[in-house]
C-alpha positions as CSV (number, residue, x, y, z in Angstrom):
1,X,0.0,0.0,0.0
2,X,2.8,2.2,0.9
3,X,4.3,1.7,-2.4
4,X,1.0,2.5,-4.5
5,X,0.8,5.9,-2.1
6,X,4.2,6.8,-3.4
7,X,3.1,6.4,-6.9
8,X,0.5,8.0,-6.6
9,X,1.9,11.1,-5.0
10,X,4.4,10.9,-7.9
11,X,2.1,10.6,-10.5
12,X,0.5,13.6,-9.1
13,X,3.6,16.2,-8.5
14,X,4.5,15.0,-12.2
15,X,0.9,16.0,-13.4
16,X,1.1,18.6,-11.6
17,X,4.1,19.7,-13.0
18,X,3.1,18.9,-16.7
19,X,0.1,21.2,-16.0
20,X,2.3,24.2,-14.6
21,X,5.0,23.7,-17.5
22,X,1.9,23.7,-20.5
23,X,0.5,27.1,-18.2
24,X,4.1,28.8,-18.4
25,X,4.8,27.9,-22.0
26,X,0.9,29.3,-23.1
27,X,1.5,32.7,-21.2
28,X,4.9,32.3,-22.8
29,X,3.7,31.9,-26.3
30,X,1.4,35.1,-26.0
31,X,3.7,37.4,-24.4
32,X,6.8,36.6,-26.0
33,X,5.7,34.1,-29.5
34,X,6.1,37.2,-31.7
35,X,9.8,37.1,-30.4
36,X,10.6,33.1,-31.1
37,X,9.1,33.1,-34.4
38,X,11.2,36.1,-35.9
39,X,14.2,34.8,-34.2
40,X,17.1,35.1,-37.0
41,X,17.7,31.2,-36.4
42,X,14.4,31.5,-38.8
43,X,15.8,31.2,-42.2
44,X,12.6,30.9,-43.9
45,X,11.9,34.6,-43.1
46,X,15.0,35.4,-43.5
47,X,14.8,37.4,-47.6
48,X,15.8,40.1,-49.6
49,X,12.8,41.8,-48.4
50,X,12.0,40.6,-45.3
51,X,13.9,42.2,-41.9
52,X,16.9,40.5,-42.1
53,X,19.2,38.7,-44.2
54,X,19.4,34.8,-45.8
55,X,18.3,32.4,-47.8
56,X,15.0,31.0,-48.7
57,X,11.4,32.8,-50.5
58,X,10.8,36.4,-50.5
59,X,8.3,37.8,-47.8
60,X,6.7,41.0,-47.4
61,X,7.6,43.3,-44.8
62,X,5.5,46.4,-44.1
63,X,6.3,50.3,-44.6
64,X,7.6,52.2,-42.0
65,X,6.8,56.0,-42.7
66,X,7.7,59.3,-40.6
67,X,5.2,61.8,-38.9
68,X,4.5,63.4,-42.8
69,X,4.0,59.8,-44.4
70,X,7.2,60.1,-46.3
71,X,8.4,56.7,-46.8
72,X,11.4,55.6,-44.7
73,X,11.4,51.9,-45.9
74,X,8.9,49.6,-47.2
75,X,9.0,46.0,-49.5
76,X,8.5,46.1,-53.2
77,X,8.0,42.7,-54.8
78,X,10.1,41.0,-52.2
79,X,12.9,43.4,-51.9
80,X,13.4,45.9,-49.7
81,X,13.9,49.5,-50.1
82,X,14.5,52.4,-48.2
83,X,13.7,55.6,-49.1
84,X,15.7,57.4,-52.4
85,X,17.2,60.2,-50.4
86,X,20.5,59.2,-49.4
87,X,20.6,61.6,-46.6
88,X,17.3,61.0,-45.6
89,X,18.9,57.2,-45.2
90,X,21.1,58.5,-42.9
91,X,19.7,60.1,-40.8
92,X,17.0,58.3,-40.0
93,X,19.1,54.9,-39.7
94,X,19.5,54.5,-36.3
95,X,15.6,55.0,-35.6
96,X,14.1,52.8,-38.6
97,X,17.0,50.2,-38.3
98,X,19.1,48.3,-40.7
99,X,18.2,44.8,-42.8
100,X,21.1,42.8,-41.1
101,X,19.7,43.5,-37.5
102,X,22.8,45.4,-36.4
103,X,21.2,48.0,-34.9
104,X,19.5,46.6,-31.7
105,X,17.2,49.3,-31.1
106,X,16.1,49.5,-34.5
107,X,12.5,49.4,-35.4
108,X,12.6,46.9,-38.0
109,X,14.3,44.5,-35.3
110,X,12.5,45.4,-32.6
111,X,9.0,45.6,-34.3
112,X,9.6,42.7,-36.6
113,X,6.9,40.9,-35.7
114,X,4.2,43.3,-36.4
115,X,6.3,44.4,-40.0
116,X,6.2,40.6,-41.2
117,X,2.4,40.1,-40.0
118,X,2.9,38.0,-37.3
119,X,-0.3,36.5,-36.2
120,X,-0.9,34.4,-32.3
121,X,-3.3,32.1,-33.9
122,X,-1.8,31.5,-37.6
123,X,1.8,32.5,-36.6
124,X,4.2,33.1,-39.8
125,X,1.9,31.3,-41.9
126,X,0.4,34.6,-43.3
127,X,4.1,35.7,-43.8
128,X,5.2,33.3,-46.2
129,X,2.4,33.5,-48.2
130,X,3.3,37.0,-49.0
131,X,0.5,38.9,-46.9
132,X,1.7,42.4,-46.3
133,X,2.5,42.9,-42.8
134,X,1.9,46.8,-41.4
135,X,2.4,49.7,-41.6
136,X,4.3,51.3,-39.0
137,X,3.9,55.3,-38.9
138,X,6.9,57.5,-37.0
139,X,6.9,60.8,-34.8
140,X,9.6,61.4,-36.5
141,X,10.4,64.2,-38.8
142,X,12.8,63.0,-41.8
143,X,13.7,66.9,-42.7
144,X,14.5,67.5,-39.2
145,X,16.9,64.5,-39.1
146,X,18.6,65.6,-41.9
147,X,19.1,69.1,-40.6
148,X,20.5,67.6,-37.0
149,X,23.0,65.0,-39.3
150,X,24.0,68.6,-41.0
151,X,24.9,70.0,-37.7
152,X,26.5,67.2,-36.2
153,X,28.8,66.9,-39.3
154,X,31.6,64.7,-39.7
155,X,31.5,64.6,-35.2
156,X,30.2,61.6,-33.7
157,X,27.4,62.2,-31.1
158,X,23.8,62.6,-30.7
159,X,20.6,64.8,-31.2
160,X,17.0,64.7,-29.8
161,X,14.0,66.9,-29.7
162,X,10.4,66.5,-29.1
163,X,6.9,67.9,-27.8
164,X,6.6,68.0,-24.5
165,X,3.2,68.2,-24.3
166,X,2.5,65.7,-26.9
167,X,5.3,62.9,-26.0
168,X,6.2,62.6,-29.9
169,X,9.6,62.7,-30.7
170,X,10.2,64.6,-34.0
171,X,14.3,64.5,-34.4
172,X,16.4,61.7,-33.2
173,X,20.0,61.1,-34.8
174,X,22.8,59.4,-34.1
175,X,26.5,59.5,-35.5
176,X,28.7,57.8,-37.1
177,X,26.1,56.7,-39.3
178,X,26.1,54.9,-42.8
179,X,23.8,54.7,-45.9
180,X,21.8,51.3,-45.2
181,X,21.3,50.7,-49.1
182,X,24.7,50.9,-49.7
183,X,26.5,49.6,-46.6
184,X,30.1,50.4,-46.3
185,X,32.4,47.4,-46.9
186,X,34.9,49.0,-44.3
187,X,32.0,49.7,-41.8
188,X,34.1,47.1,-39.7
189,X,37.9,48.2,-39.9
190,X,37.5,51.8,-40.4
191,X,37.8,54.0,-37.4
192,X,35.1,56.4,-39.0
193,X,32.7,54.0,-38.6
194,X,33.8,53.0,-35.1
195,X,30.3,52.6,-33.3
196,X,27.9,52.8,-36.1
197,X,25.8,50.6,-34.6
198,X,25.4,51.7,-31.5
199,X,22.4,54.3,-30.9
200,X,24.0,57.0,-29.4
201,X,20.4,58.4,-28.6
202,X,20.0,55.4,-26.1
203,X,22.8,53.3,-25.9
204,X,25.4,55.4,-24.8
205,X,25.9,57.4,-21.8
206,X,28.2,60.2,-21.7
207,X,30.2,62.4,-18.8
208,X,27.1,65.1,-18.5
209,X,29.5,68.2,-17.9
210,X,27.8,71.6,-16.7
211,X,24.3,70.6,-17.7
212,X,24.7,68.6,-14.3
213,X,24.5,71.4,-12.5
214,X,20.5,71.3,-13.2
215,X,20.7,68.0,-11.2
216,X,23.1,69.8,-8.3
217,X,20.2,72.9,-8.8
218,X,17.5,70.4,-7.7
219,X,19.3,69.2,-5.1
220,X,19.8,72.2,-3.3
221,X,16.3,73.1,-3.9
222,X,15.0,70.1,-1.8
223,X,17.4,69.9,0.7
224,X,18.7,73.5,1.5
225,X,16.5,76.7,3.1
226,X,18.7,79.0,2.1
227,X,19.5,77.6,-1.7
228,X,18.5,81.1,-3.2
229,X,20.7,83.3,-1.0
230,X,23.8,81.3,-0.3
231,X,26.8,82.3,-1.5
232,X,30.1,81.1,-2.6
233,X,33.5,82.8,-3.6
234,X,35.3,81.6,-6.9
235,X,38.9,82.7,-7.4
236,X,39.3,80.2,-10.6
237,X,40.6,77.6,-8.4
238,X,40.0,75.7,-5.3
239,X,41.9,72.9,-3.8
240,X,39.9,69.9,-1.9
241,X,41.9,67.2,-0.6
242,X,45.1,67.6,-2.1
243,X,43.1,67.9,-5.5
244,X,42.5,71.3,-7.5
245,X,39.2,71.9,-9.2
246,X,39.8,74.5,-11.7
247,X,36.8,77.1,-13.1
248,X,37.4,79.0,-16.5
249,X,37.2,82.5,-14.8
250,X,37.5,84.2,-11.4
251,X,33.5,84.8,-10.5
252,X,34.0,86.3,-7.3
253,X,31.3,86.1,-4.8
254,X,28.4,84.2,-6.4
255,X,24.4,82.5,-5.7
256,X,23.3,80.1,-7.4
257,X,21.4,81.8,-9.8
258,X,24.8,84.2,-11.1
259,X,26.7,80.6,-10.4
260,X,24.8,78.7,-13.0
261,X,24.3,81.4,-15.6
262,X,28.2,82.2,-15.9
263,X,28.5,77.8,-15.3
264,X,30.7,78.6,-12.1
265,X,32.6,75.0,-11.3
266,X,33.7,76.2,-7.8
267,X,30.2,77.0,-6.9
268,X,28.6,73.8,-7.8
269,X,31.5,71.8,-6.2
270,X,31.2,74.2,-3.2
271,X,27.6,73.4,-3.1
272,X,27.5,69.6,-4.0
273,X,30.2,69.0,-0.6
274,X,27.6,70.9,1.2
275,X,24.8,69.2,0.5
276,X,26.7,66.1,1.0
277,X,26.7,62.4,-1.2
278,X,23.1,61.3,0.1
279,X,21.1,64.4,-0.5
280,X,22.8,64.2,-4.1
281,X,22.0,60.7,-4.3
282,X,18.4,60.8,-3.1
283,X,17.7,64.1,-5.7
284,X,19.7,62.1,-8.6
285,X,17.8,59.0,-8.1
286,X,14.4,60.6,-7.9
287,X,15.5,62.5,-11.3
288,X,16.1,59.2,-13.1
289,X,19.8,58.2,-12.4
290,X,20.3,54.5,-11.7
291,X,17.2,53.6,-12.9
292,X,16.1,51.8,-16.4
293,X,13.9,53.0,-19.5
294,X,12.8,52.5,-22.3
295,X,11.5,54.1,-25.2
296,X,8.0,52.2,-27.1
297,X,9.8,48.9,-25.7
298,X,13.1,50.0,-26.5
299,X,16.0,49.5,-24.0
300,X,17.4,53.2,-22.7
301,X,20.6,53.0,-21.3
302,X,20.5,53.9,-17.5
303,X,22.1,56.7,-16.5
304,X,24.8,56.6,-13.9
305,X,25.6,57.9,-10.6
306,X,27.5,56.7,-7.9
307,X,28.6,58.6,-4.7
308,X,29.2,55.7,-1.9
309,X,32.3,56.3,-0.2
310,X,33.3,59.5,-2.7
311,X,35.7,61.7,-1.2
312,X,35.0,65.6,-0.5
313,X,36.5,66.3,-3.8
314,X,34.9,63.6,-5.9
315,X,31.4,65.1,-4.3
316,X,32.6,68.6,-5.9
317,X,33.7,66.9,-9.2
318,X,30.1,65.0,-9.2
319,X,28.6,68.4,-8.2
320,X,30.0,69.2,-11.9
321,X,29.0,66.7,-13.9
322,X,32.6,64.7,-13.8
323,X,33.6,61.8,-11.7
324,X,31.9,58.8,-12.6
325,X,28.9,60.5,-13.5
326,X,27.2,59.6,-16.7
327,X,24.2,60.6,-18.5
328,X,22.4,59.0,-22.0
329,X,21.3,62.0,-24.2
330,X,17.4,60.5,-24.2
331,X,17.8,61.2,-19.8
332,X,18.4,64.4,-20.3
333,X,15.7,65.2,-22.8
334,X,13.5,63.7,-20.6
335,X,14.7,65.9,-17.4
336,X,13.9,68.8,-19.6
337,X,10.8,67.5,-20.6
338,X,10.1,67.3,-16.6
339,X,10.8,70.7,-15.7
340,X,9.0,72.2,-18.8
341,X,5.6,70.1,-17.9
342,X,6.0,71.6,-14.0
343,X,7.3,67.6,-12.1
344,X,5.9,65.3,-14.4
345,X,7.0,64.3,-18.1
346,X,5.3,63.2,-20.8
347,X,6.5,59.7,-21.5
348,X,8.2,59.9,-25.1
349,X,7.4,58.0,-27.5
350,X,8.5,57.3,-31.2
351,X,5.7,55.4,-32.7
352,X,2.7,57.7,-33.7
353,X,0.4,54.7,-34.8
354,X,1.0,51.0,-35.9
355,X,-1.8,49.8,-38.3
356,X,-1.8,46.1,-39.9
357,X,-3.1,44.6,-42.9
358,X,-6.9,44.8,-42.0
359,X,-7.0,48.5,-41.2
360,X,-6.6,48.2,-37.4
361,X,-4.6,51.4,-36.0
362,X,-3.1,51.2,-33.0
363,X,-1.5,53.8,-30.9
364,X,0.4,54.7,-27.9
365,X,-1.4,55.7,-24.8
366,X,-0.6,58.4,-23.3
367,X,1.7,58.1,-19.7
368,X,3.4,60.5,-17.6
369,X,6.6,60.2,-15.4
370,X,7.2,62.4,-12.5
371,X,10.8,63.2,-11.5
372,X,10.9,66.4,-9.5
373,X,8.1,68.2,-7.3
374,X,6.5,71.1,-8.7
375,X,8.3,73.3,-6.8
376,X,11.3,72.5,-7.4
377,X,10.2,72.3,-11.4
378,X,9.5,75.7,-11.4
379,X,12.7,77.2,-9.8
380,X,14.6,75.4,-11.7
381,X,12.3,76.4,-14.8
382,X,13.0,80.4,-13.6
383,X,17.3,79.4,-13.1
384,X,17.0,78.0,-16.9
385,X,15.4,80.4,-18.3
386,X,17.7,83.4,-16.6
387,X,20.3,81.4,-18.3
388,X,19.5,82.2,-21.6
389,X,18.2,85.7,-21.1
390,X,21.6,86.5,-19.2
391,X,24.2,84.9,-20.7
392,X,23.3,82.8,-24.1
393,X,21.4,85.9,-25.3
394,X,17.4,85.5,-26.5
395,X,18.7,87.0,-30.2
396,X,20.0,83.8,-30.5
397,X,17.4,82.0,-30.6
398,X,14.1,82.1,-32.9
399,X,11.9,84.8,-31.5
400,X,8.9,84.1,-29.1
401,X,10.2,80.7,-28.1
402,X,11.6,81.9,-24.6
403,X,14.2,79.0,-24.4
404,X,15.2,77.8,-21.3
405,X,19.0,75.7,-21.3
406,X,22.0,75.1,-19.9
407,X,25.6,74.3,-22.1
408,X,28.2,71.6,-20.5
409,X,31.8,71.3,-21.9
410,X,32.9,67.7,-20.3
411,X,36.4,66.8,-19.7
412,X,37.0,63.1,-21.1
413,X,40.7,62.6,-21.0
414,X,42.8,60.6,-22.8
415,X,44.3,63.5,-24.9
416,X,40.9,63.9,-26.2
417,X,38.9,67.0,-27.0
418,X,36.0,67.5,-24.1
419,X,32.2,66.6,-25.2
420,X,30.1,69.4,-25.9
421,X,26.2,69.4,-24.6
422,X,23.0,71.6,-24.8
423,X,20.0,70.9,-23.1
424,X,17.2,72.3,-22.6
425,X,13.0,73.5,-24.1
426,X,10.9,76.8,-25.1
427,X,9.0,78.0,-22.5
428,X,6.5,79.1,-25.1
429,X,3.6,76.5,-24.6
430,X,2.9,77.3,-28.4
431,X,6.5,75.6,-29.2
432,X,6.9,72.9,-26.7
433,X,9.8,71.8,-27.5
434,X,12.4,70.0,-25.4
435,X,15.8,68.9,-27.3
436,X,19.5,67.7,-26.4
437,X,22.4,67.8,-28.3
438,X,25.6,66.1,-27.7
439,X,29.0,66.1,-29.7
440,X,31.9,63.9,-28.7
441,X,35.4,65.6,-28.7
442,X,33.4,69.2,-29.8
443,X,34.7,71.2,-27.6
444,X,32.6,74.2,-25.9
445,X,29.1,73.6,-25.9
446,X,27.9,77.0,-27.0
447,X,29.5,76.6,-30.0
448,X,29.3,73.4,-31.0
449,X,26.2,71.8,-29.9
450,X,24.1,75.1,-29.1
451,X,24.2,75.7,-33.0
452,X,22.8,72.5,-34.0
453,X,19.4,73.1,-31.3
454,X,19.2,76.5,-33.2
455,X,18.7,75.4,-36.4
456,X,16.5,73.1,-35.4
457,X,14.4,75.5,-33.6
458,X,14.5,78.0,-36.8
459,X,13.6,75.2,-39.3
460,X,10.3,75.0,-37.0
461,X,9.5,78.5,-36.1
């Protein structure tokens, strides 16, 4: 009898088992089947004109079109094309994605599924019988891209802008970039190309500079009663243990608002070593650091910050945006996109609508993300803005748009040139725009990387 009881307590665990395994693998196969099936171990999809490369049958892939309906790729009998501008190709590369999959944050890799018409109930079957999959429509705007990938030139780096109030992105570019009709043989040996792949939009994170000093702003806000009227002397240089922390001029005696409108380093070092590694911390990680995004599904980069056991002068370096501190350009959009929305940002998104081979549209819904209280929003919104009026000049800028920003130059070493950043958004609600610029080994922000935000902004005055 014993021995029966045994067998039948096995015989249950093992049905029991079986039934949990067959529930895991169902909620498996709707939450992630789109996912197996256009695995590139798939050759059967695997064409001309489907998403990525290989033998067997042509397949249709669907169109994926910016925020105008130009076309940025789409499938014509079995091969794919992108569109015929060469610049347009460019520019819009690292967004739309390439055919061999390279670029993991791609839209053709990472919505592949809905391009080739993947169905739960029929799975690929509809693919290989050449049913169009959908049509995929972008925030993007293609002119805008090719404007930014004008600006950046021949430096490598990174350009966003959106509406804030909206969510859409309308420019996102990222260089080194390459035509993906006509891909480079060298892409892999030539240093020009070095990191082509890689979305520097999302994927990379970068020493943040000045435009930390928003962050070290905040900070002070929270945490400090007297952050408006305490003052700090800057005679160009100021040694912390043993360690000298230089500033490009000598401000004399500064607050914070004169301190951040003439970018004063000994201030913000001054200040950060006041307010000490865990009230930086605490601000940083309630302002996104540390923490993971992602954009429609795609993987963001999390920024970086990291202050346990830092030294007096590594706070004052942090308090600067050096250190260890680093920042992905999409972060800092979204911090801008914050303060210009009072606390809370509208989630960004790139896809405007998604809609398949019946006529079913799709779209995003819309979110918000809060990183800094009101309050603290709005002084920082008033210290922005004072920024420009003071010392970047409003005639530099299209007129009416009452831009708010903040420049960084950020020391990389290596015997390299520093990184050049802008940041910031109109206060105009009636151009609600929020936009970051980055340029690797540019140099001085306000000339490198302000320039390229202008343009922008005058292309859609």
């Amino acid at each position: 009898m014993r021995t029966q009881g045994w067998r039948s307590l096995t015989l249950y665990i093992l049905t029991g088992l079986f039934i949990l395994g067959m529930g895991v693998f169902a909620f498996r196969l709707g939450t992630q089947g789109a996912s197996w099936a256009m695995q590139p171990y798939n050759r059967h999809l695997k064409t001309e004109g489907g998403t990525t490369q290989g033998g067997g049958e042509a397949v249709w892939a669907g169109t994926i079109v910016d925020r105008d309906g130009t076309v940025l790729v789409e499938s014509d009998d079995g091969e794919r094309h992108y569109n015929e501008d060469s610049s347009v190709r460019e520019a819009t590369v690292h967004t739309v994605g390439d055919l061999n999959g390279s670029i993991s944050t791609g839209i053709q890799l990472q919505y592949r599924a809905q391009l080739l018409g993947y169905n739960a109930l029929t799975g690929v079957s509809g693919v290989t019988n050449n049913t169009e999959g959908s049509t995929i429509a972008l925030t993007i705007d293609s002119d805008l891209c090719e404007t930014a990938l004008q600006g950046l030139g021949s430096y490598k780096g990174a350009v966003m802008l959106m509406n804030y109030k909206t969510g859409e992105i309308l420019c996102k570019v990222s260089t080194p970039t390459f035509d993906p009709e006509n891909i480079p043989s060298d892409i892999e040996t030539n240093d020009a190309y070095k990191g082509a792949y890689y979305d520097r939009t999302l994927s990379v994170t970068y020493a943040p500079g000045s435009t930390f000093k928003i962050f070290t702003s905040a900070s002070a806000i929270e945490h400090l009663t007297d952050w408006g009227t305490r003052t700090y002397s800057c005679m160009g240089k100021e040694i912390i243990n043993g360690n000298t922390i230089t500033c490009m001029s000598q401000h004399g005696e500064l607050d914070i608002r004169e301190g951040l409108a003439v970018s004063c380093n000994i201030y913000f070092a001054d200040l950060a070593i006041d307010l000490g590694a865990g009230n930086m911390t605490e601000t940083c990680n309630e302002m996104g650091f540390n923490r993971s995004w992602d954009l429609d599904g795609i993987p963001v980069q999390a920024s970086h910050l990291d202050l346990n056991g830092a030294t007096d002068d590594q706070i004052g370096w942090a308090g600067i945006g050096q250190y260890t501190t680093e920042v992905t350009p999409y972060h800092m959009m979204l911090t801008m996109n914050a303060i210009a929305n009072g606390s809370s940002a509208v989630t960004p998104h790139i896809i405007q609508s998604i809609t398949d081979a019946n006529g079913s549209v799709s779209q995003p819904d819309e979110s918000r993300i809060t990183l800094l209280t009101s309050d603290t929003a709005a002084q920082l919104n008033d210290l922005l803005r004072n920024d420009v009026v003071s010392d970047y000049g409003d005639g530099n800028f299209p007129s009416g748009m009452q831009v708010c920003g903040k420049t960084g130059t950020a020391e990389v070493g290596g015997g390299k040139e520093d990184t050049a950043w802008f940041v910031g958004y109109c206060q105009n609600p009636d151009t609600p725009y929020a936009f970051v610029a980055v340029v690797e080994e540019g140099g001085f922000g306000r000339s490198v990387a302000m320039p390229i935000i202008v343009s922008l902004l005058q292309q859609l005055a």
